[in-house]
py3Dmol code that shows the C-alpha trace and the ligand (Angstrom):
import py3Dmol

protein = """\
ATOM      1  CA  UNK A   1     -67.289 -65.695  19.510  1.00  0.00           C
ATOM      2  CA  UNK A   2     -65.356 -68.409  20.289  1.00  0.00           C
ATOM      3  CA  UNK A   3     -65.201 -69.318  16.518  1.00  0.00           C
ATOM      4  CA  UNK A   4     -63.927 -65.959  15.993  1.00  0.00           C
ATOM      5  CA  UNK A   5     -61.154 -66.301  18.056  1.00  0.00           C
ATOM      6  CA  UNK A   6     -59.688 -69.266  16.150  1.00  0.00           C
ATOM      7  CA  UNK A   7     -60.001 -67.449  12.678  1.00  0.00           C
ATOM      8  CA  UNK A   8     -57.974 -64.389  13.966  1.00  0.00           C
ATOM      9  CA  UNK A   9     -55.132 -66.878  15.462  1.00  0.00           C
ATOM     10  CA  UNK A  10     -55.246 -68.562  12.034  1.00  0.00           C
ATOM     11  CA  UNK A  11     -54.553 -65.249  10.486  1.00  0.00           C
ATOM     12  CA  UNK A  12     -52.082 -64.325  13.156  1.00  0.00           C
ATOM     13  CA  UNK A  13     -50.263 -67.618  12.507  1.00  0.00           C
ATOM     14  CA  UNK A  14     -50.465 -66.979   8.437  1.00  0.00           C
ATOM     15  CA  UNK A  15     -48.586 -63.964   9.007  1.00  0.00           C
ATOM     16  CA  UNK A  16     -45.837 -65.106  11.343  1.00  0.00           C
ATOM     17  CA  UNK A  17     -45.351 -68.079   9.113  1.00  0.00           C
ATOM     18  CA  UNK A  18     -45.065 -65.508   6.135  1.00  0.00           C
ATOM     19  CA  UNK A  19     -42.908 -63.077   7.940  1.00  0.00           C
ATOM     20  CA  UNK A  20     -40.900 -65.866   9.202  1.00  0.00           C
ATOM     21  CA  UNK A  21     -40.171 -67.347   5.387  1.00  0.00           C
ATOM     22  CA  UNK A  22     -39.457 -63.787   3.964  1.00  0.00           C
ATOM     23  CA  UNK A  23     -36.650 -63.451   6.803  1.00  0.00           C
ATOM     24  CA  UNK A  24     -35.031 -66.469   6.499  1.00  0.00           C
ATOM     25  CA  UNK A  25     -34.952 -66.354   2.835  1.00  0.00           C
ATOM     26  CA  UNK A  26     -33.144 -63.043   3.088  1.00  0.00           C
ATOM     27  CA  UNK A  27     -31.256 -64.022   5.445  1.00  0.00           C
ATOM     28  CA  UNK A  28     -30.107 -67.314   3.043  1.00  0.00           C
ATOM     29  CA  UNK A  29     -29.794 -64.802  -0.059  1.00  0.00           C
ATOM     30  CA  UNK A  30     -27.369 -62.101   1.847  1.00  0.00           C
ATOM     31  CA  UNK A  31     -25.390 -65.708   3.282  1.00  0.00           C
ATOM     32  CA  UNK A  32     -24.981 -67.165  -0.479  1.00  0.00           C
ATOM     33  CA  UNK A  33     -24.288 -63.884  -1.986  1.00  0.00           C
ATOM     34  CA  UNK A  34     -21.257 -63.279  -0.031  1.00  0.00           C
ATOM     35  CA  UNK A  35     -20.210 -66.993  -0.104  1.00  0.00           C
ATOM     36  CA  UNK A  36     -20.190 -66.049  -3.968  1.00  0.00           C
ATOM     37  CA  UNK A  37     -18.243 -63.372  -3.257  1.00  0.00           C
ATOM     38  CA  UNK A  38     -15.766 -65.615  -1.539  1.00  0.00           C
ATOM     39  CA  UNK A  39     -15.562 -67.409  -4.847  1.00  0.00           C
ATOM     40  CA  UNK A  40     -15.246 -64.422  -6.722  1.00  0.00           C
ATOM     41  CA  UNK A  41     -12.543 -62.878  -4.308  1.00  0.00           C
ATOM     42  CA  UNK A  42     -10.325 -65.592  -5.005  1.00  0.00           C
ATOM     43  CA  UNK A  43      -9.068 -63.565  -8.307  1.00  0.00           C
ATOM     44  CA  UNK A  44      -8.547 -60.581  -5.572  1.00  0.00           C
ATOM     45  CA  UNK A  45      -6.526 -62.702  -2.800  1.00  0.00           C
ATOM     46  CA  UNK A  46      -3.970 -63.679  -6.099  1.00  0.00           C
ATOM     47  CA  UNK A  47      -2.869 -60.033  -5.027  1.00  0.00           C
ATOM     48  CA  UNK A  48      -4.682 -59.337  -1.339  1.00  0.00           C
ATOM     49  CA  UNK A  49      -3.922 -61.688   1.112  1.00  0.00           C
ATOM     50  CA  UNK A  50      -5.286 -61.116   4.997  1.00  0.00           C
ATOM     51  CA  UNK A  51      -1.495 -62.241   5.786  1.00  0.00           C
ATOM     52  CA  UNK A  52      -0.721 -58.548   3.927  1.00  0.00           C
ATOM     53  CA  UNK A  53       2.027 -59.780   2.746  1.00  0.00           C
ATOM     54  CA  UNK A  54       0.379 -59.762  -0.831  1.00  0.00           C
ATOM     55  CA  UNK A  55       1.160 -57.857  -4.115  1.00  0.00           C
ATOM     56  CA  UNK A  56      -2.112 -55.330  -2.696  1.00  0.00           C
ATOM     57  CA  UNK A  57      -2.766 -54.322   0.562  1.00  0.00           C
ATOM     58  CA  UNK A  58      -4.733 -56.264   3.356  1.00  0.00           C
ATOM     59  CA  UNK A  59      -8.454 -55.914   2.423  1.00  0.00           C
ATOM     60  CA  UNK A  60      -9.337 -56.338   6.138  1.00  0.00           C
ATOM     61  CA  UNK A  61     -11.793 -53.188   7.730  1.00  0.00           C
ATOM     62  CA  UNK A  62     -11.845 -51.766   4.475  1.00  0.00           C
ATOM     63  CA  UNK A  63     -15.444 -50.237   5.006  1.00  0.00           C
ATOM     64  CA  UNK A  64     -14.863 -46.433   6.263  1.00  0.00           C
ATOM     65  CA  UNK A  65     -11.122 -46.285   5.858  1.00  0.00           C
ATOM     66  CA  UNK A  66      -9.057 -43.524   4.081  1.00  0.00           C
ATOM     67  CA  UNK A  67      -7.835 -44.973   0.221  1.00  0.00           C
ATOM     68  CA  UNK A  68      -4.088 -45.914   0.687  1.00  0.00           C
ATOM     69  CA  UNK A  69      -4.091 -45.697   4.593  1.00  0.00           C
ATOM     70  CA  UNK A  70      -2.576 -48.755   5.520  1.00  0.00           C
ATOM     71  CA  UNK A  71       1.207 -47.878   7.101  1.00  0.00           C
ATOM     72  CA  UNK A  72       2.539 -51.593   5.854  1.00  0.00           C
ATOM     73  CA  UNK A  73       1.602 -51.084   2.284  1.00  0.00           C
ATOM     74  CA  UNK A  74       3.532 -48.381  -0.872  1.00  0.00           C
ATOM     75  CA  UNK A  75       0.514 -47.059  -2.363  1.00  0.00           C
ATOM     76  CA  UNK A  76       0.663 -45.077  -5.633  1.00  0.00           C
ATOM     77  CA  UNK A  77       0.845 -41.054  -5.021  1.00  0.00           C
ATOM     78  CA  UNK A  78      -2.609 -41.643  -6.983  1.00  0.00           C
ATOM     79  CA  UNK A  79      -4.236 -43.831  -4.889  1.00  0.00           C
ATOM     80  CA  UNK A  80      -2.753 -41.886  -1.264  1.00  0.00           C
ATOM     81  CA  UNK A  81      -4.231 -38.564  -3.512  1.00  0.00           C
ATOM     82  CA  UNK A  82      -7.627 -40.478  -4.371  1.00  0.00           C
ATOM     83  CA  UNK A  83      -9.195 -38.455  -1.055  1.00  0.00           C
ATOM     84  CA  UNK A  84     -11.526 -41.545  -1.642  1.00  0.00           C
ATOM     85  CA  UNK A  85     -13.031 -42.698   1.446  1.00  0.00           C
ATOM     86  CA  UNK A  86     -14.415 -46.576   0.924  1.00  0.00           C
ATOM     87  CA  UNK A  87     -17.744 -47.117   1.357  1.00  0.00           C
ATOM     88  CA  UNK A  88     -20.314 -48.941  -0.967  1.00  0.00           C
ATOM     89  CA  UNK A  89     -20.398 -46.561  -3.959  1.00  0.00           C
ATOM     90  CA  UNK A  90     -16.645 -45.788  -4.065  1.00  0.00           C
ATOM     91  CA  UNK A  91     -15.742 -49.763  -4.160  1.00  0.00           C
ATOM     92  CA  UNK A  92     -18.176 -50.124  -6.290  1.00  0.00           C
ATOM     93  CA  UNK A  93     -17.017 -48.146  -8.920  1.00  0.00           C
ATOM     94  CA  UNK A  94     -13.430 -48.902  -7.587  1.00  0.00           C
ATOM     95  CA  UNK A  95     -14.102 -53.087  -8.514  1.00  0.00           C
ATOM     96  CA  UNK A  96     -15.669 -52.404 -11.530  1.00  0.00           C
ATOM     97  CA  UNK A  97     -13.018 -50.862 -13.157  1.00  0.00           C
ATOM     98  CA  UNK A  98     -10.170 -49.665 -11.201  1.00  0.00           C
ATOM     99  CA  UNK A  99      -8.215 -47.379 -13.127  1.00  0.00           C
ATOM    100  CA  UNK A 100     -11.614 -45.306 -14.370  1.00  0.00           C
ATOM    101  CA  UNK A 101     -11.387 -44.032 -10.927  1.00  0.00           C
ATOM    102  CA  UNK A 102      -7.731 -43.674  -9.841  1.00  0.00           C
ATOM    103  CA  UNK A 103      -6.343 -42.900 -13.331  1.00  0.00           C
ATOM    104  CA  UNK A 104      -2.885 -44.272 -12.436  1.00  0.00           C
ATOM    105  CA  UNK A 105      -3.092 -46.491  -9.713  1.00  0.00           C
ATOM    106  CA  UNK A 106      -1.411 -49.740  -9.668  1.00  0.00           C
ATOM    107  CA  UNK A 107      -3.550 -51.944  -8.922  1.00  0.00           C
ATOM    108  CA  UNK A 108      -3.724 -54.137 -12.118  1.00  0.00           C
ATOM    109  CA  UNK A 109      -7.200 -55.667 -12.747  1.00  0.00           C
ATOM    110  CA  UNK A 110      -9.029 -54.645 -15.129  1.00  0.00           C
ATOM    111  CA  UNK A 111     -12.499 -54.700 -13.073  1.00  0.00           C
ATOM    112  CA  UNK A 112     -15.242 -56.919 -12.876  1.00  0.00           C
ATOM    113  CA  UNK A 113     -17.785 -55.701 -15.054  1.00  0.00           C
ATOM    114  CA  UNK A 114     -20.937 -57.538 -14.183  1.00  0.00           C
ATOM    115  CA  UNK A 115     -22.672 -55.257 -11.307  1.00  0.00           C
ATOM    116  CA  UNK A 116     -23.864 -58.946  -9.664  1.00  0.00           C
ATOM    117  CA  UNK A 117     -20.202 -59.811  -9.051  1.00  0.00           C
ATOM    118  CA  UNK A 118     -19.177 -56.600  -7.907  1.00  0.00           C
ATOM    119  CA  UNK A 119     -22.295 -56.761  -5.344  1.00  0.00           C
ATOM    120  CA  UNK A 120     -20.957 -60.169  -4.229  1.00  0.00           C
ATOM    121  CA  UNK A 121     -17.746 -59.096  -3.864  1.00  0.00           C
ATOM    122  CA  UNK A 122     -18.754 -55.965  -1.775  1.00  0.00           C
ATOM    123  CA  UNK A 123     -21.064 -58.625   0.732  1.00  0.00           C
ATOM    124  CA  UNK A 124     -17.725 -60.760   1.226  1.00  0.00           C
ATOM    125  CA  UNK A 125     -15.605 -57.537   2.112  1.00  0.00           C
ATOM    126  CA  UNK A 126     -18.495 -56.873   4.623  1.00  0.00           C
ATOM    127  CA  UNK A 127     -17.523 -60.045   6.324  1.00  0.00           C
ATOM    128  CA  UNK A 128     -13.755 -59.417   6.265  1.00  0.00           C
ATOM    129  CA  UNK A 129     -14.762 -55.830   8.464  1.00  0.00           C
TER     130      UNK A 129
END
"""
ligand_1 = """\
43
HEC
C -2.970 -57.887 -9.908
C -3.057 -57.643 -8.484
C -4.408 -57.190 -7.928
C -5.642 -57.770 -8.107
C -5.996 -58.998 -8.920
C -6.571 -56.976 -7.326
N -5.914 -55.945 -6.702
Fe -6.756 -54.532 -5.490
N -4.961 -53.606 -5.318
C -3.762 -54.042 -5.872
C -2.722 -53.065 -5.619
C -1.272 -53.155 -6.060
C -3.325 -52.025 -4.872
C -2.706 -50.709 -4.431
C -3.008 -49.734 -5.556
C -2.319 -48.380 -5.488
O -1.551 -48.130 -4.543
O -2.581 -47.581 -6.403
C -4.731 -52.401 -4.695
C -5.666 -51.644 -3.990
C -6.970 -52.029 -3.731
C -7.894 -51.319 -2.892
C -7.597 -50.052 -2.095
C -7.021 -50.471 -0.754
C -6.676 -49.336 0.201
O -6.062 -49.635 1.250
O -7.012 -48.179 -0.057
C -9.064 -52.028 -2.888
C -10.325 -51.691 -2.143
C -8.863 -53.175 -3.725
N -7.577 -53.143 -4.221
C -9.809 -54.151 -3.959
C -9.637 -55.227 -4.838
C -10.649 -56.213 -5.110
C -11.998 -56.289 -4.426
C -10.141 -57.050 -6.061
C -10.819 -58.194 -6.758
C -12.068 -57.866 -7.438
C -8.787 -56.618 -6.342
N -8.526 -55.515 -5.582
C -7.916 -57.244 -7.226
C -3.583 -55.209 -6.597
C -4.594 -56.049 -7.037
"""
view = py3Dmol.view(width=600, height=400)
view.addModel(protein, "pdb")
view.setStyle({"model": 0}, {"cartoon": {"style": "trace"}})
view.addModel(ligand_1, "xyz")
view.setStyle({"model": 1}, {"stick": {}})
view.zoomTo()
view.show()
């Protein structure tokens, strides 16, 4: 009996240990992936500063907004017509290549095409919400 015990608090203590690792290594994945995205972003911030005094609008609360909805920034009719609404699929496709999706828009760059940078970039934008 009392042997028992001890084998089932082993187990119990496997477990938490396990569930423990797979957290924080998630945790420490989703934390380096947007630091990459920081890294990546830089090419962004030559045109989107948080000041939004940039060449593109401020990037700030992005997630959710309406495309071309900021009142300090002169979007392109075809970005303000977009009806876009950015979430994770529409910058997505938006980052990976920008005038695919707003044929016209002036926002210069031609897209990152890896999807692992464009993934990074999107967990950094989380951050700026
Ligand atoms: C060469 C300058 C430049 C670079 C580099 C650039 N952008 Fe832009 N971006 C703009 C401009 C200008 C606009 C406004 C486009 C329009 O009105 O059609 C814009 C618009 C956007 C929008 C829509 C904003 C809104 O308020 O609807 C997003 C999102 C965006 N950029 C993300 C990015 C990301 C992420 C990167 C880097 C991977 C990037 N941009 C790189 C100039 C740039």
């Amino acid at each position: 009996m009392h042997i028992n015990v001890m084998k089932n608090n082993r187990r119990l203590l496997t477990w938490t240990m396990l569930i423990c690792t797979t957290l924080a290594s998630t945790a420490f994945a989703e934390g380096s992936q947007a630091s990459r995205g920081e890294m990546l972003f830089q090419t962004c911030a030559a045109c989107h500063s948080a000041l939004g005094d940039g060449i593109g609008p401020d990037l700030t609360g992005i997630y959710g907004k309406k495309a071309g909805s900021r009142a300090d920034f002169m979007y392109s009719e075809a970005l303000k017509r977009s009806g876009i609404v950015w979430d994770d699929a529409t910058l997505r496709a938006f980052i990976s290549d920008p005038q695919a999706v707003v044929k016209g828009t002036t926002m210069t760059f031609p897209g990152y095409p890896s999807p692992a940078d464009v993934d990074a970039v999107l967990a950094y934008l989380k951050q700026l919400n």
